[in-house]
N, C-alpha and C positions, 0 to 999 in steps of 0.2 A: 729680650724682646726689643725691639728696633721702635724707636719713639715716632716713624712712620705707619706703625701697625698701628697703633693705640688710640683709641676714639676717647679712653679715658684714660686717666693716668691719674691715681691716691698714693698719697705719699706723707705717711705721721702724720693723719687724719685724726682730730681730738675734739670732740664736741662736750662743753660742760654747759651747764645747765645750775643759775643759781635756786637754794630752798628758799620757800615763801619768805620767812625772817631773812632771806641774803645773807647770813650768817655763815653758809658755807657753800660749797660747789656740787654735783654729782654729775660722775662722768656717766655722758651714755654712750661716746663712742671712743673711746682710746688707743691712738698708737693704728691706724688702722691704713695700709698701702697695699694694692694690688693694679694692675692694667687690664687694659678691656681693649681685644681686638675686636676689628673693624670685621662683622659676619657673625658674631660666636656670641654663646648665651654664657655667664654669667652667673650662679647659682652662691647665693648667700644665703647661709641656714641657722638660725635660732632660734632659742625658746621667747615667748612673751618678755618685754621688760630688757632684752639683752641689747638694745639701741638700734636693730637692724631699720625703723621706720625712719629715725632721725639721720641714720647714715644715706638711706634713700633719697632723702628730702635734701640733705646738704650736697649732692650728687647733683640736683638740678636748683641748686641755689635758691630751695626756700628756706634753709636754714643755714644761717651764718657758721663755719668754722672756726673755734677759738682757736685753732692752732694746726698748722699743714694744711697742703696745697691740693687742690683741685684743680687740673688740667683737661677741659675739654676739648679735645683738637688742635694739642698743644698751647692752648690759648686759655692765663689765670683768668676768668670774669669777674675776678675781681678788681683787676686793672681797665676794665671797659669801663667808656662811658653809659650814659644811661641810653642811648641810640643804638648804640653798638652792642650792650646786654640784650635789649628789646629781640633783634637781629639776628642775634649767637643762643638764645634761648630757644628758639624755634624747633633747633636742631639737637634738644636735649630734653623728653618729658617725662613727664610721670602718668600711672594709671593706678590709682587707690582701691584699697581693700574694699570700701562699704562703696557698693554700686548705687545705693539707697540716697547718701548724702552726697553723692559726689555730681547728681544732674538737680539742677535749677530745676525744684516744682513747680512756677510760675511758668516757666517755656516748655512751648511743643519741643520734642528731640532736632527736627531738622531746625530749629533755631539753637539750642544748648550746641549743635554739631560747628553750629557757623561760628559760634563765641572764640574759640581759640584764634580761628584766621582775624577776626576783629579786633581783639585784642593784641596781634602781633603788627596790627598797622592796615591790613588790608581794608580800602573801604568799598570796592565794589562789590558790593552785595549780591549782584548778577551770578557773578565767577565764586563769590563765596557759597552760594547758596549750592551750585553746580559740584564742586566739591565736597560739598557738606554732603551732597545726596549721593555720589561716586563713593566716598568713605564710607557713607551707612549702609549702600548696597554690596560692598565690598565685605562687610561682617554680618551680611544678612539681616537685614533692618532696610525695609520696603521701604517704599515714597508713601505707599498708605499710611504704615504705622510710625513714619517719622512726624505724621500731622498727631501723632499723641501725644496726651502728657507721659509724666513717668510712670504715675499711679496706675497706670493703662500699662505697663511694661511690666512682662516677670525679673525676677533679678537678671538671669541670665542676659533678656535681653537689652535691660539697662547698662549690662556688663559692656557689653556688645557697641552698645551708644558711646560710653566712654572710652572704647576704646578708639572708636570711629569718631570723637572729637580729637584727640591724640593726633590720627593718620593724618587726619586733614593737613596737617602741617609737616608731613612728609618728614618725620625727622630719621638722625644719624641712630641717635640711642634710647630706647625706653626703657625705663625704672619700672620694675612689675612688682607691685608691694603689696602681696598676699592676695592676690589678684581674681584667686579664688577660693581664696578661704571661707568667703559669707557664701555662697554657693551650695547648691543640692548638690552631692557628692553626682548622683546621673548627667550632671552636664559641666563637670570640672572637666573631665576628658576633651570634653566639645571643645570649650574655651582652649585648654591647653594647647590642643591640635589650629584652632585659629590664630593663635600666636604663630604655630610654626610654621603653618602656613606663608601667614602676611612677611614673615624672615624669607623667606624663601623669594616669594615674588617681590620687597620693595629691597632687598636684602640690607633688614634691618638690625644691630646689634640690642641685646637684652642686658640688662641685672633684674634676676629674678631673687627678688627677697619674699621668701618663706619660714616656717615654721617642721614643713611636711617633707620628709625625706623623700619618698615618692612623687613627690611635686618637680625637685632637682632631676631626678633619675630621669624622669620623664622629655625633661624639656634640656638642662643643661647642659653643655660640652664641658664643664670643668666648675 
């Protein structure tokens, strides 16, 4: 595979983890290299406990690697500065399991939607708000219902919100870490199919980390 294809690029990826006494190490992700072309899903499959959430997270640099390299766009983030992280982050997110803790209880949805663009530097409010409401209408989450809180959203469509904070920022690759696994089995289909959807029209690349074999089957290319 041609290091132009590759949105990502693992390579003796080693995540350790010290015990409470720091007495010793436990790995949760060991030895771990694969590439991610630019269109194509992604599909990483294990049991609870086998490091797949910590491998996600160190994917979009919320968790440090103690050892091998992550290439996003050819480009280490770990050699940016902190302007330039800010910038290259945009273009690499994640979307979490529990749809519950993942939206701000305190803010209506069309505010939680606008959070990502304001925290990547954007300050017009105008333009963010305008995009906040283009992404929520885009996974089906009204201008009505984006004046709700969460408590006022079913999971699904809390799901839905988070994923529509995600779009906003138009990125290259997203991390899907068990994305519906907290979910009423009646509407994982739905979800699924909106992922593959929004591939299709923003032609977005995936790592889907799951648990469910039928989760892969469904959405992955490999």
């Amino acid at each position: 595979m041609s290091t132009e294809q590759a949105v990502l690029e693992v390579r003796d990826l080693r995540v350790l983890f010290p015990t409470h006494d720091r007495s010793q190490t436990v790995k949760a992700v060991d030895g771990v290299s694969f590439d991610v072309r630019a269109g194509e899903t992604l599909g990483i499959i294990g049991e609870s406990g086998s490091g797949k959430t910590t491998l996600g997270r160190a994917l979009v640099s919320l968790v440090e690697p103690t050892e091998g390299t992550v290439l996003r766009g050819g480009v280490d983030p770990k050699k940016l500065s902190r302007a330039e992280l800010q910038s290259h982050r945009r273009d690499y997110q994640i979307v979490f399991q529990d749809p519950h803790s993942a939206l701000n209880p305190r803010l209506r949805i069309i505010d939680s939607a606008m959070e990502p663009l304001q925290a990547s530097g954007s300050k017009d409010r105008a333009a963010n708000r305008r995009a906040a409401l283009e992404a929520l209408a885009r996974v089906g989450i009204s201008e009505e219902m984006a004046q709700r809180y969460p408590h006022q959203l079913s999971g699904g469509q809390k799901q839905r919100a988070n994923i529509a904070r995600v779009l906003t920022l138009r990125p290259k690759l997203i991390v899907c870490d068990e994305v519906v696994a907290a979910l009423d089995v009646s509407i994982r289909g739905d979800i699924l199919n909106l992922f593959a959807d929004l591939q299709r029209e923003f032609g977005l690349t995936y790592v889907f980390i799951t648990h469910d074999l039928s989760v892969v089957s469904h959405i992955s290319d490999r």
